[in-house]
N, CA and C atoms as a LAMMPS dump frame, in Angstrom:
ITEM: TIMESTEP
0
ITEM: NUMBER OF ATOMS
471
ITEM: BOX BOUNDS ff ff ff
-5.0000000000000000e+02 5.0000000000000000e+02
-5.0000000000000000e+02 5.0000000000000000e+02
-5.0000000000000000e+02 5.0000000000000000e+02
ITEM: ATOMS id mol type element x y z
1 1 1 N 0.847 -1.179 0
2 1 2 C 0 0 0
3 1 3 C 0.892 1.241 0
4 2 1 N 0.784 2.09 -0.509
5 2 2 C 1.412 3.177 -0.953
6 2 3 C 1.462 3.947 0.112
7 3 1 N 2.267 5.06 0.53
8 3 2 C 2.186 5.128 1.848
9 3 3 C 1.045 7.169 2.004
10 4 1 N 0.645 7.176 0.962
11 4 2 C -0.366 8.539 0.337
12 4 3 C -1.316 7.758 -0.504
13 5 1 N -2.456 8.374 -0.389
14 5 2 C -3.428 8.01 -1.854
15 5 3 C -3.849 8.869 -1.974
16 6 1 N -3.318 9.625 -3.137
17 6 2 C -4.004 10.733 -4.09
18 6 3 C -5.374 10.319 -4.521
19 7 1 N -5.966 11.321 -4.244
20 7 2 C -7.233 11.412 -5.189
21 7 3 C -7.485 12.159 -5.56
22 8 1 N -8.112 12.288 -7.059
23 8 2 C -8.834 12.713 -8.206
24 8 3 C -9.898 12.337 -8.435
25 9 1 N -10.76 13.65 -8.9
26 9 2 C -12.166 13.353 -9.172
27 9 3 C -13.084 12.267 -8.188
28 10 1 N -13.951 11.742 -8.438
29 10 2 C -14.723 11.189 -7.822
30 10 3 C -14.258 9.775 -7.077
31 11 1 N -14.525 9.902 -5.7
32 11 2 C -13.546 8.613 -4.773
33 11 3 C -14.752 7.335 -4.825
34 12 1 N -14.656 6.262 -4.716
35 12 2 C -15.742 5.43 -4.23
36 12 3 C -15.975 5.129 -3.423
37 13 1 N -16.981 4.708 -3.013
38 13 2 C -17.492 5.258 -1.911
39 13 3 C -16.92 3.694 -0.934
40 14 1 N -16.886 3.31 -1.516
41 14 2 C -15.651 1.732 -0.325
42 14 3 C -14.177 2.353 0.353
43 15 1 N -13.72 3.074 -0.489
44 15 2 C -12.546 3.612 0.218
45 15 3 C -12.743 4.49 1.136
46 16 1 N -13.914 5.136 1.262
47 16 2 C -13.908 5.976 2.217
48 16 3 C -14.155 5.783 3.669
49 17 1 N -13.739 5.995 4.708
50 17 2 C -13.37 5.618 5.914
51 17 3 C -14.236 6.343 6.576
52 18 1 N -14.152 7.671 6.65
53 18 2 C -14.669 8.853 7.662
54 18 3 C -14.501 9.877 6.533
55 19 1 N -15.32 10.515 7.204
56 19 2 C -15.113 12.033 7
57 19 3 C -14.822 13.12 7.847
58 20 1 N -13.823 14.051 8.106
59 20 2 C -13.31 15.196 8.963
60 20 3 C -13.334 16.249 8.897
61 21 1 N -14.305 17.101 9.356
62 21 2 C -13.907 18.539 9.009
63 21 3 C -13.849 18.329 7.925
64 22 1 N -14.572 17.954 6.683
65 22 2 C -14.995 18.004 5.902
66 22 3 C -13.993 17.13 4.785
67 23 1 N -12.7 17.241 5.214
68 23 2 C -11.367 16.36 5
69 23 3 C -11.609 14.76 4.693
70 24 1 N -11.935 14.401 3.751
71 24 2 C -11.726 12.794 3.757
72 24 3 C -10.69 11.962 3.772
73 25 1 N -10.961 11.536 5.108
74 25 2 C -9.304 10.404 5.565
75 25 3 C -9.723 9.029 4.667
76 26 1 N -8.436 8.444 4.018
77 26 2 C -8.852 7.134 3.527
78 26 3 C -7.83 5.97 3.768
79 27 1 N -8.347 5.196 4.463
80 27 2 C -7.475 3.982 4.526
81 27 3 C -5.987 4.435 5.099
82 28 1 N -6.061 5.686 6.375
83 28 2 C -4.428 6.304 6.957
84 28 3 C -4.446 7.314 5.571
85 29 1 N -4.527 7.522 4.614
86 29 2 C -4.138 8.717 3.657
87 29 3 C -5.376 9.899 3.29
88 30 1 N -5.422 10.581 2.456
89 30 2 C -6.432 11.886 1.789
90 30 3 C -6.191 13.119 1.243
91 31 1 N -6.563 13.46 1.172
92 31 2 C -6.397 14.405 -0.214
93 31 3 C -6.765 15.563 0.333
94 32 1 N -5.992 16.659 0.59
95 32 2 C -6.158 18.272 0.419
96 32 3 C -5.726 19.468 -0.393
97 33 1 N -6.834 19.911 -0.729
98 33 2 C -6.388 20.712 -2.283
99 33 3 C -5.607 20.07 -2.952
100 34 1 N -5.863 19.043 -3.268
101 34 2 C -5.021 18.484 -3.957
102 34 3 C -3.567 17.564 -4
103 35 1 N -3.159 17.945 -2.482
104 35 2 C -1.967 17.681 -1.93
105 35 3 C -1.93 15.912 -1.237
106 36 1 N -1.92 14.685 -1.455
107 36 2 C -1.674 13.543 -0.207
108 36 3 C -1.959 14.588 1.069
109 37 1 N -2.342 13.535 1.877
110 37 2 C -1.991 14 3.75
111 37 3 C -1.692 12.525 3.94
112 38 1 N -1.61 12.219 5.382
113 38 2 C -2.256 11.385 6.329
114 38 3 C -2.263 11.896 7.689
115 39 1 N -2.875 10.665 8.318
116 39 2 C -2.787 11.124 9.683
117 39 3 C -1.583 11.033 10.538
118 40 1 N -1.657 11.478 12.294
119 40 2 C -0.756 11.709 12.955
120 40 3 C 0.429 10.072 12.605
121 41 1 N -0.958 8.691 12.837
122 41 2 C -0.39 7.526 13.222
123 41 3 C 0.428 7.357 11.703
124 42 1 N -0.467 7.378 11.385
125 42 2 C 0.669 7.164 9.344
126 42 3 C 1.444 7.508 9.352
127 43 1 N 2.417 8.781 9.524
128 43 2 C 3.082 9.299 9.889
129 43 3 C 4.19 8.945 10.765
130 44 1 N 3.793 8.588 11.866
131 44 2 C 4.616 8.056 12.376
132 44 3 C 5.388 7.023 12.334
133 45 1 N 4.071 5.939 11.803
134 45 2 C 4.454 4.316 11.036
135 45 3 C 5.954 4.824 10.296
136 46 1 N 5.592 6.148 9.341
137 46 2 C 6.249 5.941 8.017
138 46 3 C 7.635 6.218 8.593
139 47 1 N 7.737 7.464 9.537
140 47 2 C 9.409 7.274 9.785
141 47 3 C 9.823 6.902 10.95
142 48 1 N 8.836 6.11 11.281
143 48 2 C 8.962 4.864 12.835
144 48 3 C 9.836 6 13.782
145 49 1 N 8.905 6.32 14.107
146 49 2 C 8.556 7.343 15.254
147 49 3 C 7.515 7.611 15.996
148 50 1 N 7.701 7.479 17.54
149 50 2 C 5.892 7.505 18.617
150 50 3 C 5.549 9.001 18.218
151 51 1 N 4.36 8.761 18.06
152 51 2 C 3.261 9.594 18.027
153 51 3 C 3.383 10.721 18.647
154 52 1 N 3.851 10.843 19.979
155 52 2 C 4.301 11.935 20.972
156 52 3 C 5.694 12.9 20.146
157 53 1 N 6.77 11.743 20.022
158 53 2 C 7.754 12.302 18.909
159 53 3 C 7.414 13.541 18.184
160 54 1 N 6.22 13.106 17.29
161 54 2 C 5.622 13.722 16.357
162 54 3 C 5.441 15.33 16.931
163 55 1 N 4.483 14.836 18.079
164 55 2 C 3.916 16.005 18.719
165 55 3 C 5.023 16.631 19.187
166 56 1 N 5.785 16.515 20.21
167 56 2 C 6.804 17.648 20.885
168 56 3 C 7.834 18.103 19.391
169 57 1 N 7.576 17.513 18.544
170 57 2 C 8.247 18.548 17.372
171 57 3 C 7.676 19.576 16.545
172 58 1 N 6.109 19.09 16.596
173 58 2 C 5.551 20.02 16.272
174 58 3 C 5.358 21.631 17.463
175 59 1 N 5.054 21.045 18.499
176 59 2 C 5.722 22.113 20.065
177 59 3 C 6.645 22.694 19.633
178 60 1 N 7.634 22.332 19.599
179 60 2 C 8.944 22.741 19.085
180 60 3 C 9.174 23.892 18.579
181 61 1 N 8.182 23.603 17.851
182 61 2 C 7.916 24.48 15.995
183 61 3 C 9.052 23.742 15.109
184 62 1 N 9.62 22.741 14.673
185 62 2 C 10.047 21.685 13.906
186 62 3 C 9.098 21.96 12.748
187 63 1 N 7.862 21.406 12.889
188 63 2 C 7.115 21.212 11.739
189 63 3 C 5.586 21.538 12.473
190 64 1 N 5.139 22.092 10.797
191 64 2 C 3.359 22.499 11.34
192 64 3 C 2.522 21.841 10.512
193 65 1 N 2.095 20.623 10.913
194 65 2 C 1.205 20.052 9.961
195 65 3 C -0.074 20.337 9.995
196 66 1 N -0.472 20.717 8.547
197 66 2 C -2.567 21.169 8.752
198 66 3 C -3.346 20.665 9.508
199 67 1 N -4.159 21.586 9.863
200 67 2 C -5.04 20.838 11.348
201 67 3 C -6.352 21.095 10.59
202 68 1 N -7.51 19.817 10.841
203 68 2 C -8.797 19.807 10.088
204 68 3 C -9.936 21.555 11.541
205 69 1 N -10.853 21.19 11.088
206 69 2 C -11.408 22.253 11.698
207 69 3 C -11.9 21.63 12.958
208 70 1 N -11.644 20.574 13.329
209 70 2 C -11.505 19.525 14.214
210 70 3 C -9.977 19.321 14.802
211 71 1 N -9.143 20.083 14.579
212 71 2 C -7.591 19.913 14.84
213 71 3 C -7.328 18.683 15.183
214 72 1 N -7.085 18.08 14.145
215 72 2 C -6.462 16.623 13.5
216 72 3 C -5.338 17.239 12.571
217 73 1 N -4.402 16.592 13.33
218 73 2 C -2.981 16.831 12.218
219 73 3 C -3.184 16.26 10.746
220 74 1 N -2.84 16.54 9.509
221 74 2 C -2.472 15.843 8.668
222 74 3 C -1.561 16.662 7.833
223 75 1 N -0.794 14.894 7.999
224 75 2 C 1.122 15.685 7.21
225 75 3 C 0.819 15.028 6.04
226 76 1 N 1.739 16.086 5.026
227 76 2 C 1.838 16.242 3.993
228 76 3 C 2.875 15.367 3.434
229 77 1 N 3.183 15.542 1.94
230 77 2 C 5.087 14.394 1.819
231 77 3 C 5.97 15.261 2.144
232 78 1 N 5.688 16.716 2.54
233 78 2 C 6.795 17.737 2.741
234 78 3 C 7.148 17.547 4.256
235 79 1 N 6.222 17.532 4.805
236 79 2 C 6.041 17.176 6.328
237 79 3 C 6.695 16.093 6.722
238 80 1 N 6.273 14.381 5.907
239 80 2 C 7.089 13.219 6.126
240 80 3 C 8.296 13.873 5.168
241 81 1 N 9.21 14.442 4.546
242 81 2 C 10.067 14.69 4.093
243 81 3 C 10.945 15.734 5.449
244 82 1 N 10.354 16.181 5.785
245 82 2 C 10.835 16.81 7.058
246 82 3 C 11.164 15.914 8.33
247 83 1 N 10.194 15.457 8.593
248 83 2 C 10.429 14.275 9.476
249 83 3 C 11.693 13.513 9.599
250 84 1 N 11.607 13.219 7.935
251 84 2 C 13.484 11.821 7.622
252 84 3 C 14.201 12.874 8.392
253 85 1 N 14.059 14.167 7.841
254 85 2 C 15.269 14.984 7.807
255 85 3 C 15.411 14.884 9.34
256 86 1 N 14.691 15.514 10.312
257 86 2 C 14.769 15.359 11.848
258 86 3 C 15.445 14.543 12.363
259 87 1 N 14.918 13.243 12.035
260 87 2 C 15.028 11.847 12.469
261 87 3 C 16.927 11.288 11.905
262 88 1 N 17.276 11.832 11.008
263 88 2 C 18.407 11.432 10.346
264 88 3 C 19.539 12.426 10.936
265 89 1 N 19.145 13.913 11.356
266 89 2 C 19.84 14.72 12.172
267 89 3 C 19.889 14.573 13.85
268 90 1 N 19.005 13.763 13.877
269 90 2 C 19.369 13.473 15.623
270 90 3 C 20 12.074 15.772
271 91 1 N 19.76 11.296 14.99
272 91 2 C 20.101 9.627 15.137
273 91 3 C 21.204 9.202 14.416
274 92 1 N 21.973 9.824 12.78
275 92 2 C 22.78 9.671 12.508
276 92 3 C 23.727 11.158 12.952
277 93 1 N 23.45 12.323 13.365
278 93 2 C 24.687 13.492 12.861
279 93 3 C 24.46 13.546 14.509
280 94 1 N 23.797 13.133 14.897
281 94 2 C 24.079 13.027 17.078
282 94 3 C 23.364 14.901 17.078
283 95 1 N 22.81 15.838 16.373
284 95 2 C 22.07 16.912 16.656
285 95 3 C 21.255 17.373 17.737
286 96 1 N 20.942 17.892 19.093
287 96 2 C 20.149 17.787 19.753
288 96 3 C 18.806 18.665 18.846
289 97 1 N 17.391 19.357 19.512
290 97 2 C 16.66 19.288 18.896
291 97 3 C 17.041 21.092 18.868
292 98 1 N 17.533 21.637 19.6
293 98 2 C 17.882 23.381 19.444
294 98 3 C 18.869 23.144 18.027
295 99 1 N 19.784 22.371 17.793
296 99 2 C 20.436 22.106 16.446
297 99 3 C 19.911 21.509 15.209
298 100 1 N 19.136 20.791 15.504
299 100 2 C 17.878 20.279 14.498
300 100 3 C 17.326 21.866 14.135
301 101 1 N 16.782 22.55 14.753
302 101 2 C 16.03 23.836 14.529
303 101 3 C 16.779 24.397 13.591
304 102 1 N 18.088 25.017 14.009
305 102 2 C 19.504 25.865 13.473
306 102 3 C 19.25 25.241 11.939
307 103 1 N 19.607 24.073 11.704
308 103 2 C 19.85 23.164 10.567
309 103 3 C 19.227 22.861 9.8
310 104 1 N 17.441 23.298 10.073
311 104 2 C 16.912 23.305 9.14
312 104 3 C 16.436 24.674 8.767
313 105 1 N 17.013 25.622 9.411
314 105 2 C 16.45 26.811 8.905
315 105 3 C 17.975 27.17 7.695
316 106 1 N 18.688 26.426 8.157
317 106 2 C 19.728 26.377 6.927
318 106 3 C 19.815 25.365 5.785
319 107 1 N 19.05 24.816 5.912
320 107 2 C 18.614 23.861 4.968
321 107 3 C 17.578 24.78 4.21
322 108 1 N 16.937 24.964 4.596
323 108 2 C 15.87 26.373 4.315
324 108 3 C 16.296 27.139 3.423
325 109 1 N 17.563 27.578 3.746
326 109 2 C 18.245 28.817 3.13
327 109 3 C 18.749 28.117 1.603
328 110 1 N 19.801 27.102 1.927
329 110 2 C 20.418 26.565 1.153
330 110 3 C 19.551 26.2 -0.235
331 111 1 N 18.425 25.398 0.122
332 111 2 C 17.488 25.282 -1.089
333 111 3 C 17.017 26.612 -1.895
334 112 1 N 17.1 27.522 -0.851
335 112 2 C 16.703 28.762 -1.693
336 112 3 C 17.537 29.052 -2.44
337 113 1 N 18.963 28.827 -1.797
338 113 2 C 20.422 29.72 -2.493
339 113 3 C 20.604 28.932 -4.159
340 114 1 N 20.098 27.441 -3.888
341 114 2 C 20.292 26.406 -4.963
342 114 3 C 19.544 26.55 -5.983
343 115 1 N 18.453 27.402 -5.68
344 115 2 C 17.595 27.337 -6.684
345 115 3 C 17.837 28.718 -7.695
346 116 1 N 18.324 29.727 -6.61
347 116 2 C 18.58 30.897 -7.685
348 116 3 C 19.872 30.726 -8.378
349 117 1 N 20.802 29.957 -7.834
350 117 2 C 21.868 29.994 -8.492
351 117 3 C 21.607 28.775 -9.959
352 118 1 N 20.61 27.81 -9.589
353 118 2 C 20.57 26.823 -10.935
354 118 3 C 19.679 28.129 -11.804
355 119 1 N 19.027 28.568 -11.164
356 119 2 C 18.174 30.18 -12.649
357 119 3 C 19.572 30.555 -13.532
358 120 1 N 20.921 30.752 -13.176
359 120 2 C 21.6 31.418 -13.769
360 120 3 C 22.578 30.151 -14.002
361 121 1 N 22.588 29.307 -13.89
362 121 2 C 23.466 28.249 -14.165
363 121 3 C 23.855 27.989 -15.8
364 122 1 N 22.778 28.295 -16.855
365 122 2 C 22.821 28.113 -17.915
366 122 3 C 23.844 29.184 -18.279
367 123 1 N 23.546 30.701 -17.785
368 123 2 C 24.231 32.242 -18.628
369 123 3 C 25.611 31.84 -17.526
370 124 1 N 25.925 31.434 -16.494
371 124 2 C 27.435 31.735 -15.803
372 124 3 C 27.582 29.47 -15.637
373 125 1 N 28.898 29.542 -16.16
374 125 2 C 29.27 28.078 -15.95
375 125 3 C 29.804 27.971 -14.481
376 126 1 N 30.414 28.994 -14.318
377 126 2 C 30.537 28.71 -12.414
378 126 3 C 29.481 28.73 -11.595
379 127 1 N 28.204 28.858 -11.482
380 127 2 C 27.085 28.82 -11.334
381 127 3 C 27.015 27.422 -10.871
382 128 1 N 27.395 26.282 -12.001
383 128 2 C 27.029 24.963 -11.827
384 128 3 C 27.977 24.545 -10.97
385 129 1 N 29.17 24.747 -10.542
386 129 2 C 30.17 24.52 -9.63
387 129 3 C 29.348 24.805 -8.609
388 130 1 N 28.94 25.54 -8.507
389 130 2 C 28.318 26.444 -7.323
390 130 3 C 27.073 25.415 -6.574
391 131 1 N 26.341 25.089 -7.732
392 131 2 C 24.855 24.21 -7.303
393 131 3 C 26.032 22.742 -6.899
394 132 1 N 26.664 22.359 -7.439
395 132 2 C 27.377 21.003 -6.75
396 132 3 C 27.665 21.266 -5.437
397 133 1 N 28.76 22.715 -5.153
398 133 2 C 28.816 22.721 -3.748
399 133 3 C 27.679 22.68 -2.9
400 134 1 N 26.553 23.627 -2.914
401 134 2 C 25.296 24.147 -2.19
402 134 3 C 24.346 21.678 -2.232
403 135 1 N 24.883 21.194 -3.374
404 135 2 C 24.151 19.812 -3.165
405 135 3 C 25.502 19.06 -2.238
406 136 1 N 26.094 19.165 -2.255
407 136 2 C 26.68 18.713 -1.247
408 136 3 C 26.419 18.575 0.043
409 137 1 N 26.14 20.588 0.621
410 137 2 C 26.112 20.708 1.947
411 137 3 C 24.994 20.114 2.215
412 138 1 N 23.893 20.345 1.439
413 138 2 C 22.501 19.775 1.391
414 138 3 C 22.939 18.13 2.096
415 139 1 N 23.427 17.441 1.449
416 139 2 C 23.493 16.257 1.811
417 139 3 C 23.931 15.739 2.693
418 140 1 N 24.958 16.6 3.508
419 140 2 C 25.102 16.426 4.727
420 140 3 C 24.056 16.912 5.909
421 141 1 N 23.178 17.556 5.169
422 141 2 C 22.151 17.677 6.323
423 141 3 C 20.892 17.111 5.736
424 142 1 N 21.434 15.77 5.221
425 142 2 C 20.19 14.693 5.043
426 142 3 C 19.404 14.814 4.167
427 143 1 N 19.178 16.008 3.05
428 143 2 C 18.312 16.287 1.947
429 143 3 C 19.612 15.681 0.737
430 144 1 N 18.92 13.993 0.392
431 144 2 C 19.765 13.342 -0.821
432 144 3 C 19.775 13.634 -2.625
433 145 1 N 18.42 14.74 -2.803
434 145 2 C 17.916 14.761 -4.035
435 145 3 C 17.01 16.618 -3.798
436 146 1 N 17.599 17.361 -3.735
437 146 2 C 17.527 18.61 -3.934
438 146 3 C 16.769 19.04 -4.658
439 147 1 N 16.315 18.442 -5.832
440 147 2 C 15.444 18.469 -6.64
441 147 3 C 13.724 18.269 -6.636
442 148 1 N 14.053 16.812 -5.687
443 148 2 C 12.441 16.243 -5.237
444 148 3 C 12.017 17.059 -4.36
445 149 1 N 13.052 17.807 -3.612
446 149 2 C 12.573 18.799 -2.244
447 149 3 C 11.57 19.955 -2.947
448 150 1 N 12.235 20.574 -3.411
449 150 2 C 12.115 21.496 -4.662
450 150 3 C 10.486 21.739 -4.937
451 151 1 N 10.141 19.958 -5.425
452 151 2 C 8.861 20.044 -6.151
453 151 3 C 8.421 19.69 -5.234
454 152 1 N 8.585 19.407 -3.985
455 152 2 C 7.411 18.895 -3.194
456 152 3 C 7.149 19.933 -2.139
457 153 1 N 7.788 21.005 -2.412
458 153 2 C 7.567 22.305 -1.833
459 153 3 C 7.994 22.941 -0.547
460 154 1 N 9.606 21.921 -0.716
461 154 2 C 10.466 21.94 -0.197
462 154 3 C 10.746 21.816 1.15
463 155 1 N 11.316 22.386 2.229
464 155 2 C 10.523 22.028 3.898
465 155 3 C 10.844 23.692 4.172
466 156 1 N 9.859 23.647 5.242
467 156 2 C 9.611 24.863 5.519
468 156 3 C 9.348 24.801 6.921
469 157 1 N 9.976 26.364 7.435
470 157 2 C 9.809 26.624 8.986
471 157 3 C 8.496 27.193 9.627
């Protein structure tokens, strides 16, 4: 099972589980504006992490996942894309969670810096030197594909 189920156009009516705040959860996944969600527990499954985890990072301010009008979390793939990142900065780089914070607001930056410098990458050839270094640092702070971040609307503080 896929760990999101997009939906388009008309759902049937077997998949549907509940309804939330108007939000339809399906089978742990659902669809807002268009975007995957799931819930808190999906979530957690996905980057095997307790539920609480979840929560004192969102406390934190780590991450803000949409709340239904019923305040029910549901994270996004930017959100579980945030998550690895957390989870990979405290468990592999030994980060406490005040350095987790620091690190992703520079991760933050960095995607920004990467993206204006690939705009000009074509007119300046040092440009592309430039996006190798900026994917590098990226990768030491756990973002492997700079690109997928990019389109999935990257992580945000």
């Amino acid at each position: 099972m896929p760990p999101f189920i997009i939906t388009r156009g008309p759902v049937s009516p077997s998949l549907l589980t509940r309804t939330v705040s108007g939000v339809s959860i399906f089978n742990g996944g659902g669809d807002v504006a268009g975007q995957s969600v799931c819930s808190i527990g999906r979530a957690a499954r996905l980057v095997e992490l307790h539920v609480n985890t979840l929560r004192k990072y969102e406390r934190l301010g780590l991450l803000e996942p949409v709340r239904t009008d019923g305040r029910r979390r549901l994270y996004s793939p930017a959100d579980i894309a945030r998550l690895r990142q957390i989870k990979y900065l405290v468990e592999e780089r030994g980060a406490n969670l005040a350095g987790v914070e620091l690190l992703l607001r520079v991760t933050t930056r960095l995607l920004e810096l990467r993206r204006l410098i690939a705009g000009s990458a074509a007119a300046e050839p040092a440009a592309g030197q430039l996006v190798g270094l900026v994917d590098e640092l990226l990768a030491e702070l756990g973002i492997k594909n700079p690109n997928l971040e990019e389109e999935d609307g990257g992580l945000r503080l």
